[in-house]
Biopython code that builds the backbone (N, CA, C, O; Angstrom):
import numpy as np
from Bio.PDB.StructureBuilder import StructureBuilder

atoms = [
    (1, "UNK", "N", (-14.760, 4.609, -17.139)),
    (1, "UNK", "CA", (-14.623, 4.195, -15.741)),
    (1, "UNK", "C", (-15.981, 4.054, -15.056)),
    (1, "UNK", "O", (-16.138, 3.291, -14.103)),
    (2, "UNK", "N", (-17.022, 4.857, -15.597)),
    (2, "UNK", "CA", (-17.875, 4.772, -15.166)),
    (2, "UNK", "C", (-19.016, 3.072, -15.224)),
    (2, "UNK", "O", (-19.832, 2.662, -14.400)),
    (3, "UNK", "N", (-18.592, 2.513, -16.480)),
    (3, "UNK", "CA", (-19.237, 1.829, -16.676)),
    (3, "UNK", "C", (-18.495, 0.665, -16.466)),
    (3, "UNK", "O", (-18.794, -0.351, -17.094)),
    (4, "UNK", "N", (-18.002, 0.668, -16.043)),
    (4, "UNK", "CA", (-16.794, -0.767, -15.825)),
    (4, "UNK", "C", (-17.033, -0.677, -14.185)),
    (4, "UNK", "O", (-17.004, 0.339, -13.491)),
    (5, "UNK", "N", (-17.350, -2.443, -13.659)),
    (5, "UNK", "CA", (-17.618, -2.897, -12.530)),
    (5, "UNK", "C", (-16.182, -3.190, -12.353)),
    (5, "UNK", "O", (-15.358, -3.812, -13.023)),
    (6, "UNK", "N", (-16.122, -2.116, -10.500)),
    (6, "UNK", "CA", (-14.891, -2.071, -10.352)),
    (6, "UNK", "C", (-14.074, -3.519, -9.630)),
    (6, "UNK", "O", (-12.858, -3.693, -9.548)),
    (7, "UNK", "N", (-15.394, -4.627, -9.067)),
    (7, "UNK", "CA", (-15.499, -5.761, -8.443)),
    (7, "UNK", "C", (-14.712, -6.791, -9.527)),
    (7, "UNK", "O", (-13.668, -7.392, -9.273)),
    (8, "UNK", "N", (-15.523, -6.854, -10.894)),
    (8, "UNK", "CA", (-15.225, -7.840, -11.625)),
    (8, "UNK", "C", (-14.835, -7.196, -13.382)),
    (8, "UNK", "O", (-14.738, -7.972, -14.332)),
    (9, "UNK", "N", (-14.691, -5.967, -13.491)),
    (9, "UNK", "CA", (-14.435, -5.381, -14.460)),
    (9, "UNK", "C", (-14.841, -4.938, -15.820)),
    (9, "UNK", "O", (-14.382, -4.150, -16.647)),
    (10, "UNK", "N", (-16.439, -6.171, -15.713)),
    (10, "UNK", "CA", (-17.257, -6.281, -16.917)),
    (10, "UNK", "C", (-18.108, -4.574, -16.744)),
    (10, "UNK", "O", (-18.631, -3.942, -15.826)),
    (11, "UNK", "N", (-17.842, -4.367, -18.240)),
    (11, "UNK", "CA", (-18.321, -3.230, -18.651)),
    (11, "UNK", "C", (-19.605, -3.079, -19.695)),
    (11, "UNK", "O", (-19.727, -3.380, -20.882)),
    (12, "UNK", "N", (-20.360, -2.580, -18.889)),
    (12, "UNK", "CA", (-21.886, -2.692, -19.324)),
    (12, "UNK", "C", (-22.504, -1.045, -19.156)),
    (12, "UNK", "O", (-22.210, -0.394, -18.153)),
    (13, "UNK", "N", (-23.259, -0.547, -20.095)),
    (13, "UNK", "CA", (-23.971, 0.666, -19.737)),
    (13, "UNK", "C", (-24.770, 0.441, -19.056)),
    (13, "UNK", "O", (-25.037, 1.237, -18.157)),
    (14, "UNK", "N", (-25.464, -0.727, -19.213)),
    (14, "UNK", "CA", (-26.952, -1.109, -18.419)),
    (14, "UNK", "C", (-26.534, -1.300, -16.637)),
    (14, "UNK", "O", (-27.382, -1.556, -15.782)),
    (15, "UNK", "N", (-25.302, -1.140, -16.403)),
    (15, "UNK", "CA", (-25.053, -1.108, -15.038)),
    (15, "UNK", "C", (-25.149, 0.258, -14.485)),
    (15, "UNK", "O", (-24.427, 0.205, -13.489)),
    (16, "UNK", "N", (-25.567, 1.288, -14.557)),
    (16, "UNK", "CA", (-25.716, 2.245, -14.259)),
    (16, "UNK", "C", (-27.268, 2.600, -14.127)),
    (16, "UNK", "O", (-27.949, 3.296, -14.879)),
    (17, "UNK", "N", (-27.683, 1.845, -12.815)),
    (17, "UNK", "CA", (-29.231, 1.592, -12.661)),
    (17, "UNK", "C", (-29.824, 2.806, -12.794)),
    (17, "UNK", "O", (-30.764, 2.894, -13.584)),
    (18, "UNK", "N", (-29.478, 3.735, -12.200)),
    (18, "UNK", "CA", (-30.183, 5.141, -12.317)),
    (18, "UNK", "C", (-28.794, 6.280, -12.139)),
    (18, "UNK", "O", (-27.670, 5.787, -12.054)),
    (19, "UNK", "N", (-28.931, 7.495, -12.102)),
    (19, "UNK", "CA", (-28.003, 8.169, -12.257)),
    (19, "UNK", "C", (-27.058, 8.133, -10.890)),
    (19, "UNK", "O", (-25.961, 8.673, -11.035)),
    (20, "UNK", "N", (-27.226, 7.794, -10.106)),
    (20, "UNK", "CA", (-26.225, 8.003, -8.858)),
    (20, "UNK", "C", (-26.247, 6.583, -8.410)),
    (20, "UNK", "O", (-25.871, 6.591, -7.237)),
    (21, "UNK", "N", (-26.513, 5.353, -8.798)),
    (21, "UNK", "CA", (-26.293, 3.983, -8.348)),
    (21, "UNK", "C", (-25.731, 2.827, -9.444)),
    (21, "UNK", "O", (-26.272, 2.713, -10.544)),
    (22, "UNK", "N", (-24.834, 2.161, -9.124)),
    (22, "UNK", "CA", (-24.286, 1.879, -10.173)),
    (22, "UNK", "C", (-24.871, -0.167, -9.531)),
    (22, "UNK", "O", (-24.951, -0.231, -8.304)),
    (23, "UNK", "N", (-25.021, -0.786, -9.869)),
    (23, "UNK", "CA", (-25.201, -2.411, -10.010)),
    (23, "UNK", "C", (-24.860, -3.453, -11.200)),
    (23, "UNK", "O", (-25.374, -3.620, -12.306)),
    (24, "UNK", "N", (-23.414, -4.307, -10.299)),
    (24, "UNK", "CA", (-23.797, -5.303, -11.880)),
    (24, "UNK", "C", (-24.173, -6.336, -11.345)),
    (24, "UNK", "O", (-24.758, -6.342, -10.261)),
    (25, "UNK", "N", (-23.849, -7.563, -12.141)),
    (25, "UNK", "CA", (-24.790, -8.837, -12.214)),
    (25, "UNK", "C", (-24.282, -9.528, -11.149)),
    (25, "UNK", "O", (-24.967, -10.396, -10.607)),
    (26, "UNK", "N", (-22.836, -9.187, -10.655)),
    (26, "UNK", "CA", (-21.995, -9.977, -9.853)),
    (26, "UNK", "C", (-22.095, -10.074, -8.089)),
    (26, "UNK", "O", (-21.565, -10.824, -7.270)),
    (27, "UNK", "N", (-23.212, -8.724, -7.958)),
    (27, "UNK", "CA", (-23.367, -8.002, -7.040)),
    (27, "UNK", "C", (-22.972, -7.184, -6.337)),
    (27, "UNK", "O", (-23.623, -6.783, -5.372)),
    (28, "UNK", "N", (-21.532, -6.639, -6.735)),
    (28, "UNK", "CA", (-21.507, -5.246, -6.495)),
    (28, "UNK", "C", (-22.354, -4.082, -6.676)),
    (28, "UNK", "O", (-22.793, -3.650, -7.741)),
    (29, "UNK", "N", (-22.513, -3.669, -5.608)),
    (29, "UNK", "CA", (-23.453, -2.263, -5.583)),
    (29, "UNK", "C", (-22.675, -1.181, -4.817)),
    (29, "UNK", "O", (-22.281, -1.429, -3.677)),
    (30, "UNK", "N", (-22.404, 0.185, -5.481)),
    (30, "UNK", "CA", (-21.708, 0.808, -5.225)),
    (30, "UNK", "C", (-22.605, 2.549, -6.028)),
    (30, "UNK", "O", (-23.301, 2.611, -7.041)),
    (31, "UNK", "N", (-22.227, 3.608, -5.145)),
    (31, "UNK", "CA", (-22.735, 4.760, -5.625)),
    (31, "UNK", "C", (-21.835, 4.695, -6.827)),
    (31, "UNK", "O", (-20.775, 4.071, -6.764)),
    (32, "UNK", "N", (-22.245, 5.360, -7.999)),
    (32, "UNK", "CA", (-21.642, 5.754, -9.137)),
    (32, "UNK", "C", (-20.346, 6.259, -9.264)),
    (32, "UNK", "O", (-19.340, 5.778, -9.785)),
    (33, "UNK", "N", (-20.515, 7.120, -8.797)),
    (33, "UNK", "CA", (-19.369, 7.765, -8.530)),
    (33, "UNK", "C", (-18.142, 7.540, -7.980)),
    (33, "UNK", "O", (-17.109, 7.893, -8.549)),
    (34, "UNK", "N", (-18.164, 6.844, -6.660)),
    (34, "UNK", "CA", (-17.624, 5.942, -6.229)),
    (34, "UNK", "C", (-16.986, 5.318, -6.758)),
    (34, "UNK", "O", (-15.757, 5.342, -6.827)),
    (35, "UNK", "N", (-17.823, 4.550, -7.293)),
    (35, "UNK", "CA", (-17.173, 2.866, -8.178)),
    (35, "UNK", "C", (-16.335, 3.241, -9.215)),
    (35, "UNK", "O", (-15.310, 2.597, -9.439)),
    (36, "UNK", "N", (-16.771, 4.583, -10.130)),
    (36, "UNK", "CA", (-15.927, 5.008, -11.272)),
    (36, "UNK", "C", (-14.660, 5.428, -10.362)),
    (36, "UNK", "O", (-13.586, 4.873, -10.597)),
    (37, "UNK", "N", (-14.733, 6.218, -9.516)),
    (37, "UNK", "CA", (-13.620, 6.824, -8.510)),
    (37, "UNK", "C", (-12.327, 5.562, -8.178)),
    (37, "UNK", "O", (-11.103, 5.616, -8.301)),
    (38, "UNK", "N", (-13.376, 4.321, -7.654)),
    (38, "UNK", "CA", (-11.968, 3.052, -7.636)),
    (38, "UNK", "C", (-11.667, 3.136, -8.886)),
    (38, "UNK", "O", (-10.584, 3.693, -9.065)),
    (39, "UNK", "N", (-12.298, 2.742, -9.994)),
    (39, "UNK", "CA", (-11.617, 2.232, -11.189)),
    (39, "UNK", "C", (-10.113, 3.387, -11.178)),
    (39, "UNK", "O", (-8.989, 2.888, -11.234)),
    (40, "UNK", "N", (-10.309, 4.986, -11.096)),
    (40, "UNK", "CA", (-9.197, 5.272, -11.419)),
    (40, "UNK", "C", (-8.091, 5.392, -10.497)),
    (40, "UNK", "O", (-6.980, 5.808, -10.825)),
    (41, "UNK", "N", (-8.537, 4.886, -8.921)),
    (41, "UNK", "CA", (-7.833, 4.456, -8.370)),
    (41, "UNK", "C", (-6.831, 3.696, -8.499)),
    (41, "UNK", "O", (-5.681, 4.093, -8.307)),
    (42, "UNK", "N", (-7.119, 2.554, -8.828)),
    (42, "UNK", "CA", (-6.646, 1.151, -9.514)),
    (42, "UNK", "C", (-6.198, 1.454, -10.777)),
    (42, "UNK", "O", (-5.265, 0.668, -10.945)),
    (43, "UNK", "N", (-6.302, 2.092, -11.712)),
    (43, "UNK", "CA", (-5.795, 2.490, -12.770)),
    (43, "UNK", "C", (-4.174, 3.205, -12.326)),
    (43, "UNK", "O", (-3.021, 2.804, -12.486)),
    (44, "UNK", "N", (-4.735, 4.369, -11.743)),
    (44, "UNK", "CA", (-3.481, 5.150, -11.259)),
    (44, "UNK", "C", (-2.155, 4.246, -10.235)),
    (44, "UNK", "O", (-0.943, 4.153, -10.430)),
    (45, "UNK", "N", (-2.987, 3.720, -9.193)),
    (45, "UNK", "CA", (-1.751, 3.018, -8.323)),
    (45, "UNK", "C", (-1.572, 1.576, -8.522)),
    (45, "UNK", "O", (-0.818, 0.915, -7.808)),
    (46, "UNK", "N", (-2.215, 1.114, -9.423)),
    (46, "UNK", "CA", (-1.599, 0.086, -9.725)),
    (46, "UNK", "C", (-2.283, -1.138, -8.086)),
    (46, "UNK", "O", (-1.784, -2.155, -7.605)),
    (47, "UNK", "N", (-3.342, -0.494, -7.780)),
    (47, "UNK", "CA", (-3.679, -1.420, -6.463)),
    (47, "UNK", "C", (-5.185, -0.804, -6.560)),
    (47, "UNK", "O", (-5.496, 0.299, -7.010)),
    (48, "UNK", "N", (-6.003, -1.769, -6.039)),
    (48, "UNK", "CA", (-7.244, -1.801, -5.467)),
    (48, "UNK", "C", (-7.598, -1.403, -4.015)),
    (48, "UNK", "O", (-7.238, -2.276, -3.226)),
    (49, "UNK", "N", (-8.309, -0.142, -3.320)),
    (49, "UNK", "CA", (-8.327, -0.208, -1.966)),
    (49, "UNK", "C", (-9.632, -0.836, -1.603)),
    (49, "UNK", "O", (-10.325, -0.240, -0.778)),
    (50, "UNK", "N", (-10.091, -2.050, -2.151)),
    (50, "UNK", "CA", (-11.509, -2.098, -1.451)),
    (50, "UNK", "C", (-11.084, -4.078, -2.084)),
    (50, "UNK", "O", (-11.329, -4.942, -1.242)),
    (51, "UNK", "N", (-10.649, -4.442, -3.127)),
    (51, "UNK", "CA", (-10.497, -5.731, -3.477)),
    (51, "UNK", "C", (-9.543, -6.318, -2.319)),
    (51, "UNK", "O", (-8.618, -5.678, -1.817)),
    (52, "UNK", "N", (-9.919, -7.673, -1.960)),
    (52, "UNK", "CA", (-9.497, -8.288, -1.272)),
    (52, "UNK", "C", (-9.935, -7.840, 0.222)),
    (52, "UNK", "O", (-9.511, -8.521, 1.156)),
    (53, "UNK", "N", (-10.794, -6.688, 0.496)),
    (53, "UNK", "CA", (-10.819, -6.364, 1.506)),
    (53, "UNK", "C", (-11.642, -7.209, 1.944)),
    (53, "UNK", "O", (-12.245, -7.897, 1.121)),
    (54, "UNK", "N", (-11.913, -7.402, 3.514)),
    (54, "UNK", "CA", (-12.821, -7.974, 4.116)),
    (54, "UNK", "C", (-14.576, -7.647, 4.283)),
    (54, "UNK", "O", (-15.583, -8.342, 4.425)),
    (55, "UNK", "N", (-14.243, -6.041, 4.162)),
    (55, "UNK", "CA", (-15.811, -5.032, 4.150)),
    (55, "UNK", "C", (-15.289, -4.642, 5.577)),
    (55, "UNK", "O", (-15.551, -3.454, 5.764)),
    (56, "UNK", "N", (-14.739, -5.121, 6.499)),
    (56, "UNK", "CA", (-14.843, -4.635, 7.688)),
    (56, "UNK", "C", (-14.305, -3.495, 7.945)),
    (56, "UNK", "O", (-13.357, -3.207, 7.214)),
    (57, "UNK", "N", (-14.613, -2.687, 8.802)),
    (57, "UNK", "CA", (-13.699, -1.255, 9.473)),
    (57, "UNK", "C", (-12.995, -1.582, 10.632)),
    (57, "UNK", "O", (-13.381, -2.168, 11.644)),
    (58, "UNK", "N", (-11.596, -0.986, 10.254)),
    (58, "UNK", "CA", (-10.877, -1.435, 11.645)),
    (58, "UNK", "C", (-11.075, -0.599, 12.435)),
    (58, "UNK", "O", (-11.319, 0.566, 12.119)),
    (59, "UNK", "N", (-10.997, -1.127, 13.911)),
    (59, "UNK", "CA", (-11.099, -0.861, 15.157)),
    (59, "UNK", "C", (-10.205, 0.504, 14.949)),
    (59, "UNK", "O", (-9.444, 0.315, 14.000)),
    (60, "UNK", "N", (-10.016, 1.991, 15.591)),
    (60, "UNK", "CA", (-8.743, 2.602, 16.032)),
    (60, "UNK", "C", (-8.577, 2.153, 17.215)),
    (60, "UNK", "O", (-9.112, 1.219, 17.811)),
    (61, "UNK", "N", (-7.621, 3.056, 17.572)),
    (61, "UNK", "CA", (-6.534, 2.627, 18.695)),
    (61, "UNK", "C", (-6.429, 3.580, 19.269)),
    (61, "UNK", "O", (-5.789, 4.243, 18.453)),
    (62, "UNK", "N", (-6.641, 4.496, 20.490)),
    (62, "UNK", "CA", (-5.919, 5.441, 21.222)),
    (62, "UNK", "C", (-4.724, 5.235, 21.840)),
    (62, "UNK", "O", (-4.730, 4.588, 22.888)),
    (63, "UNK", "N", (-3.858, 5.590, 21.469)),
    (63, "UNK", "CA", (-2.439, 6.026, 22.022)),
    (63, "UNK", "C", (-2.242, 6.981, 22.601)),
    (63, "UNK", "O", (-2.992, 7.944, 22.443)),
    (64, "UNK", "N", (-1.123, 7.037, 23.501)),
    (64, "UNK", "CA", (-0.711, 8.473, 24.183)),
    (64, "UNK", "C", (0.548, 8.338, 24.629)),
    (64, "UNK", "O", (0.896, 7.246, 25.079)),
    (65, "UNK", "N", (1.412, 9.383, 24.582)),
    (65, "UNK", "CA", (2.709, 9.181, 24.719)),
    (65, "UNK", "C", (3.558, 10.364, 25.449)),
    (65, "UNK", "O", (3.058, 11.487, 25.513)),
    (66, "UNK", "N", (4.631, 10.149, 25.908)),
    (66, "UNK", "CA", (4.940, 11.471, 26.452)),
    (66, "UNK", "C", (5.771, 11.720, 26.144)),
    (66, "UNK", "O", (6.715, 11.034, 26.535)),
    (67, "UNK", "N", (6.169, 13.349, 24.842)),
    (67, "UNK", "CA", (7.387, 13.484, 24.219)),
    (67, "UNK", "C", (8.487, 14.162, 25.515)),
    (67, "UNK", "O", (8.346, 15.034, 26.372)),
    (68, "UNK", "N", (9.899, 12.997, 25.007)),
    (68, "UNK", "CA", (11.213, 12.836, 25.593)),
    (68, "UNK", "C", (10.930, 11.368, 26.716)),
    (68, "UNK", "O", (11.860, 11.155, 27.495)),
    (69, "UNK", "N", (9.886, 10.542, 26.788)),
    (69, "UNK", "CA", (9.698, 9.384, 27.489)),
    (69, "UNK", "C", (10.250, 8.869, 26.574)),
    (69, "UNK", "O", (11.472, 8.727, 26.627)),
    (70, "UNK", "N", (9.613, 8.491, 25.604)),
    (70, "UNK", "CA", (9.988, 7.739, 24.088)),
    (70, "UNK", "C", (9.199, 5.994, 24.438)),
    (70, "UNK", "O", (9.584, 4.848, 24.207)),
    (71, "UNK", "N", (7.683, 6.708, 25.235)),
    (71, "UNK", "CA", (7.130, 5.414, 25.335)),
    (71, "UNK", "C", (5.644, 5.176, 24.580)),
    (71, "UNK", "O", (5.183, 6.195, 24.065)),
    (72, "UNK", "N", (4.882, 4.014, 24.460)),
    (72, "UNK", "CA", (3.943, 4.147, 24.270)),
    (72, "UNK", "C", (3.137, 3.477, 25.423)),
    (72, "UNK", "O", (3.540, 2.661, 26.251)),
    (73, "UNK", "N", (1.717, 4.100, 25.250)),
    (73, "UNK", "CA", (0.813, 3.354, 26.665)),
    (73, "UNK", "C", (-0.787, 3.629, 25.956)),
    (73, "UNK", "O", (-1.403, 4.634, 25.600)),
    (74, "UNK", "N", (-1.110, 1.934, 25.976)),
    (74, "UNK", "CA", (-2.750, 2.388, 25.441)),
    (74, "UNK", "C", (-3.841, 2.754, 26.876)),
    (74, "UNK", "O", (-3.847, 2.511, 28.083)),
    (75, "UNK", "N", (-4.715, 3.491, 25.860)),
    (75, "UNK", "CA", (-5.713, 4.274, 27.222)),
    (75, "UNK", "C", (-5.853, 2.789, 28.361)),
    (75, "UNK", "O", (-5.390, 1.720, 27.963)),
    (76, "UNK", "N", (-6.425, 2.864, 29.553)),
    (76, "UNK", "CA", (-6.467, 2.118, 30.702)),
    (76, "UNK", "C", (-8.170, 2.120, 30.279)),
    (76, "UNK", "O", (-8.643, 0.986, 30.349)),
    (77, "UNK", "N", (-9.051, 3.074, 29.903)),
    (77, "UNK", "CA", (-10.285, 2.782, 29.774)),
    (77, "UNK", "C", (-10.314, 2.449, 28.162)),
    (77, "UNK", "O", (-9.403, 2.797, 27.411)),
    (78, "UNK", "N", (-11.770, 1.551, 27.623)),
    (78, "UNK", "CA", (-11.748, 0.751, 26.634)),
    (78, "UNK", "C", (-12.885, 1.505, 25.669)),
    (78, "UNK", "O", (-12.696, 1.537, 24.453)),
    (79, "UNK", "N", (-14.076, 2.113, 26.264)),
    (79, "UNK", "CA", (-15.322, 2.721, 25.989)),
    (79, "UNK", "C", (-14.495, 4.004, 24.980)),
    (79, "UNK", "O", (-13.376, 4.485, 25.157)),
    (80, "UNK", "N", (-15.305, 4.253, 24.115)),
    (80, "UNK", "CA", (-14.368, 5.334, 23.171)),
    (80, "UNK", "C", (-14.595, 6.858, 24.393)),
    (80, "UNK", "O", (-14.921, 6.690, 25.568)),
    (81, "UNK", "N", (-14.418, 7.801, 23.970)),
    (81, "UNK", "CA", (-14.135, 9.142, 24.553)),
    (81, "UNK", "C", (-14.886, 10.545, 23.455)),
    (81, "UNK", "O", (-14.428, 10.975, 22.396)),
    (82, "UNK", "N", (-15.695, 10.826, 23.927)),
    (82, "UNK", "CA", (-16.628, 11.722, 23.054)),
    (82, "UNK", "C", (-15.900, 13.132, 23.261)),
    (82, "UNK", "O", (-15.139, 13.269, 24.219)),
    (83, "UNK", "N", (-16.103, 14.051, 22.474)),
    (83, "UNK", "CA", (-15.797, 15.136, 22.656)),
    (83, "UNK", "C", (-16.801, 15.936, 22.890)),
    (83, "UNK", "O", (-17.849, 16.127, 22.273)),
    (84, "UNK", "N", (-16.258, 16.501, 24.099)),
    (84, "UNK", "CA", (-17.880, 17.951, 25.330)),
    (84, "UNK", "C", (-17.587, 18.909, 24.144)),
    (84, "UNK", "O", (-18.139, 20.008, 24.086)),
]
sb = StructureBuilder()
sb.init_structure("model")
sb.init_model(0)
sb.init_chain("A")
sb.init_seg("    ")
for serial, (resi, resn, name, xyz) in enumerate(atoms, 1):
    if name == "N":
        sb.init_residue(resn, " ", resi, " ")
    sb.init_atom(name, np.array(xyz, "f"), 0.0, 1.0, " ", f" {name:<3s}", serial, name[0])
structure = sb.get_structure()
């Protein structure tokens, strides 16, 4: 798992640029560990969580609700909310 590019699947030792960075020709670059980590991802569920993805991170969402309303209402302010 380690040596198998989890992008395009070609399995090469020489992709394991140094001990904690893994690169193949295709341009995936991924920590080692990592990348072996999808492969058994994808092995195990039968799905990829990073193929087909866009790269992007989705936005969250604050919700708030009031149990026995049985409603939903997004925050009125948009700026995230830090914790004091």
């Amino acid at each position: 798992t380690s040596r198998t590019c989890h992008a395009c699947g070609q399995v090469r030792k020489a992709n394991r640029v140094h001990r904690g960075l893994y690169r193949c020709s295709c341009g995936w670059t991924a920590q080692a560990d990592v990348n072996a980590a999808l492969n058994i991802y994808e092995r195990a569920f039968h799905v990829s969580p990073v193929k087909g993805s866009s790269g992007r991170v989705a936005r969250p969402v604050v919700l708030s609700f009031r149990l026995g309303w049985h409603t939903v209402h997004e925050p009125k302010r948009k700026e995230c909310l830090r914790a004091s």
